[in-house]
N, C-alpha and C positions, 0 to 999 in steps of 0.2 A: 725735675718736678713735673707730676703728671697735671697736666692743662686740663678744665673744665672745655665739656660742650653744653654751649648755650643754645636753646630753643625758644623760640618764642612764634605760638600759634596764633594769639589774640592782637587785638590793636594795644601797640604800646610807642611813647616816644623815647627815642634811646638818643643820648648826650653824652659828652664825658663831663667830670669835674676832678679839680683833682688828681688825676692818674685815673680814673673810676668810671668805669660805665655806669650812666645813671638812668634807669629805669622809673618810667613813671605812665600810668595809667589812664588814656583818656575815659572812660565812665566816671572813675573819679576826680581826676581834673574838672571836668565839666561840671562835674554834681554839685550844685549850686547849696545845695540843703547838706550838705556834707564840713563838720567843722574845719577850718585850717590847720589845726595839731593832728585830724583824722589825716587829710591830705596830707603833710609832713609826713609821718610816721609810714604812710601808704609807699614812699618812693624809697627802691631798691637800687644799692650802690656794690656794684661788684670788681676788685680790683684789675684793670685792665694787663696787668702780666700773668694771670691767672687764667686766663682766656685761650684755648687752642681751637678751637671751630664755634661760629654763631651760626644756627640756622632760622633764615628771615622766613616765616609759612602765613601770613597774613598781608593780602596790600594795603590794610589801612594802619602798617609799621611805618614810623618816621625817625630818620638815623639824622643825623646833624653831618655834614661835609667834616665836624669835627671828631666825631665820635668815627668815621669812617677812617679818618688818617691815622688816629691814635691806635685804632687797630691792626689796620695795616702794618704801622713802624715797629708793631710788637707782633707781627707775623702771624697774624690772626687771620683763618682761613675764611671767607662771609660765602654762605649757599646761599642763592635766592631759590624759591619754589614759586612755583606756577598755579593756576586757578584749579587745577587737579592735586595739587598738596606736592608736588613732587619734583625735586632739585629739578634748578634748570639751567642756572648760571653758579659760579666761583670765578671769586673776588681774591686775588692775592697780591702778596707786594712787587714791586718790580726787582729790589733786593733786597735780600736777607744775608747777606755774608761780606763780612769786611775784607774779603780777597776774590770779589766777585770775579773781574775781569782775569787772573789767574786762572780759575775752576771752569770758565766758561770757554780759557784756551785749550784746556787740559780737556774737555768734553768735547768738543768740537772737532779737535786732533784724535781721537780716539780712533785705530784703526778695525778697519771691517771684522778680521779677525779675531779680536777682543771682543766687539762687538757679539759676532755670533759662540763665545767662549760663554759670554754675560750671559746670552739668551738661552745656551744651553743649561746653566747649574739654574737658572730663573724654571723655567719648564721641567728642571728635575725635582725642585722644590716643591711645587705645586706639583705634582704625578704626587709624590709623597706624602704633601697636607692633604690629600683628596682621598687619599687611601687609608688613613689615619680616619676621616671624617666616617669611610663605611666601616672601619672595623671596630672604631667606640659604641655610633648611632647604630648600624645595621649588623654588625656581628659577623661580618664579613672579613675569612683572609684572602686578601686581593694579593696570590701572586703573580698574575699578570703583572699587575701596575707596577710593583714591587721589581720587576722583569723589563719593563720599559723604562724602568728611571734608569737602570744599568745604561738601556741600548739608545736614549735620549743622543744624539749626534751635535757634531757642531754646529748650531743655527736651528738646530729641528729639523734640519732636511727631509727627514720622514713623516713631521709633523705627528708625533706621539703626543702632540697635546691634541691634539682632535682625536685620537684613537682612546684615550684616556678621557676624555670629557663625556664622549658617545657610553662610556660604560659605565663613568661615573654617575649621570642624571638619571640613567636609566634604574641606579639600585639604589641611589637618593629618594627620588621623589617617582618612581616605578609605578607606585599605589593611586596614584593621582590622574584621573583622567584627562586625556590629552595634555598632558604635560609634557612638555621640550621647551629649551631652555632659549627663552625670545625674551626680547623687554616688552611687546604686545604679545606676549602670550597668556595662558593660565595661570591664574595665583597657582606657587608664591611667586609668580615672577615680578610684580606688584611689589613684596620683600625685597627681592634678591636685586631691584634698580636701586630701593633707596638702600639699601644698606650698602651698595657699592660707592652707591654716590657720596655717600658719609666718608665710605672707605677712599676713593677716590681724594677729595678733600684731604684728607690727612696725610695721604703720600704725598700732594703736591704742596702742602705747606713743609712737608720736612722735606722734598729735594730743594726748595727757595734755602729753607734755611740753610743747608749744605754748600749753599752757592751756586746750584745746577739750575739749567734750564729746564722744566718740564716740559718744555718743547721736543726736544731732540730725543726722540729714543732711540733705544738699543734694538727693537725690533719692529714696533709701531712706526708706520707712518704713513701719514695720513693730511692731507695740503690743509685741511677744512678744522681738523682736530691741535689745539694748542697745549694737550696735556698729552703726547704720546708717549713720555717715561713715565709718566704718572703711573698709565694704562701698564704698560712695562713691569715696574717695580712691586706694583699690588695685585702682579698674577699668583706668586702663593700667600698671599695672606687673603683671597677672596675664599678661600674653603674656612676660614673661621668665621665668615661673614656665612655660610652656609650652613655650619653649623648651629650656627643661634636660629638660623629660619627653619630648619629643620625640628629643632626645639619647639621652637612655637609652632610650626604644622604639629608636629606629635603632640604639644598640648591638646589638642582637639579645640581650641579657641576660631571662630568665623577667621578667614583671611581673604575675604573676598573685598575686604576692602583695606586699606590702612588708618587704622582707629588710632585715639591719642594713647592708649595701652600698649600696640603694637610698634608705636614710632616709638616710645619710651624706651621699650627694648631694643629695640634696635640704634637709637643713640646712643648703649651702651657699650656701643661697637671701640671707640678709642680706649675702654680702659679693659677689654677683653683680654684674661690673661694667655700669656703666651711665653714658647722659651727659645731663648735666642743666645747663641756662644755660650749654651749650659745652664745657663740662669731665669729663673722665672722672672715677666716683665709686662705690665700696660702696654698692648700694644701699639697706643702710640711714642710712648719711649723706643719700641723696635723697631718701629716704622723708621725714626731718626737712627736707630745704630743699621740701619740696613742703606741709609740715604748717607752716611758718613762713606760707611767702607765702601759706596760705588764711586765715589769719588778717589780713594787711594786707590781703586783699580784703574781708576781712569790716570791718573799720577803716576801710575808707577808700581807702586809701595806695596800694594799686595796684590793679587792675581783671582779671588773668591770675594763674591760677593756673603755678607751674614747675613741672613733668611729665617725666619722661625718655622719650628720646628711643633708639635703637638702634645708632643711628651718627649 
């Protein structure tokens, strides 16, 4: 079932009842001149299994210790944003799979080799969606890249993802002065934080549910950083995050700031379609068959990680 993301920009108090996150309004809670049936009818009740990311964008939001566990136990991923609007914490459960301590032995046991086997087909996927992205958007045949996802090695030893990123930004966003690809850089890099951050989020609620740690990656790591698979697993799915911003740069729409227009779209980053083992899919449903099968690589069972694809 594709999961709702929830946003919520203004001051609101959020509860559960029921199974139900229940949403209610201080301007009208307070509003004294306001009838009690208007009040009533004002308060929104959204069912808590329905729910796959909330995003908190307001500090005068109030979540109840109750409404925070109910979410959590339904592996609901919660972004806190900062006084500039833009994530800065994630909230997830401590487990999400009824065979955790298994998955966690089977991860941890993982040896080196496997390890850099992962992070090779991970970096051939993304050379792939990044090369997809300039020949829909930019009309571009990239045989180069096309060339490096062949010669991509074990672990990346060659590091063909920096060789492939340096070319890909350069005929992405080419047109854009002083653009290179920094979180303090030039819009849309303003874009391309939050929409990872969304993206980010959703990987790391489907390795929980999988049973994994987003601790442990496969090539990330990093003492300070507690999502290093996260980081890991949503290296080719971040070129569909680029193609939406791409999108909205070619709209000709301002991006020099992030407006409630531009976060709108860019929310609608979990039900972006995508195709994955052949099939078209929400990619937050791919997100979870891509967080399933790193697990039976890690098990044993099979030897390729499933990856979406662009077409």
């Amino acid at each position: 079932m594709i999961k709702r993301t929830l946003y919520f920009g203004n001051p609101a108090y959020l509860s559960t009842k029921y199974a139900q996150l229940e949403i209610r309004l201080p301007e009208v809670e307070k509003n004294s001149t306001l009838p009690e049936s208007f009040k009533a009818s004002a308060v929104k009740q959204i069912p808590i299994e329905d729910i796959g990311v909330v995003v908190l964008d307001n500090k005068q939001i109030t979540i109840t210790q109750g409404a925070l566990s109910e979410l959590l136990d339904n592996n609901v991923a919660l972004i806190s944003c900062d006084e500039h609007r833009m994530p800065i914490g994630l909230m997830l459960p401590l487990a999400g799979n009824t065979t955790q301590s298994e998955r966690f032995r089977h991860q941890i046991e993982a040896s080196l080799p496997l390890k850099k086997q992962l992070w090779q087909q991970t970096i051939q996927a993304k050379i792939t969606n990044q090369s997809a992205v300039l020949r829909q958007l930019r009309g571009l045949e990239c045989g180069n890249m096309e060339a490096w996802v062949k010669q991509v090695k074990s672990g990346d030893s060659d590091n063909l993802e920096g060789r492939a990123a340096a070319f890909y930004w350069q005929n992405l966003f080419g047109d854009i002065e002083g653009f290179h690809r920094d979180r303090e850089g030039v819009a849309p890099n303003n874009l391309l934080n939050y929409g990872y951050a969304i993206l980010r989020a959703v990987v790391a609620r489907s390795l929980v549910g999988s049973g994994l740690l987003p601790t442990l990656g496969i090539h990330h790591h990093n003492r300070y950083n507690a999502y290093c698979l996260a980081d890991d697993i949503m290296e080719p799915y971040r070129p569909f995050v680029d193609k939406l911003v791409a999108e909205i740069v070619d709209s000709g729409i301002d991006i020099s700031k992030l407006t409630t227009e531009i976060k709108s779209k860019l929310l609608s980053i979990p039900v972006l379609d995508v195709v994955i083992n052949g099939r078209r899919s929400p990619l937050m449903i791919a997100v979870a068959t891509t967080t399933a099968s790193l697990y039976k690589c890690y098990s044993g069972e099979i030897r390729k990680i499933a990856y979406p694809t662009m077409e």
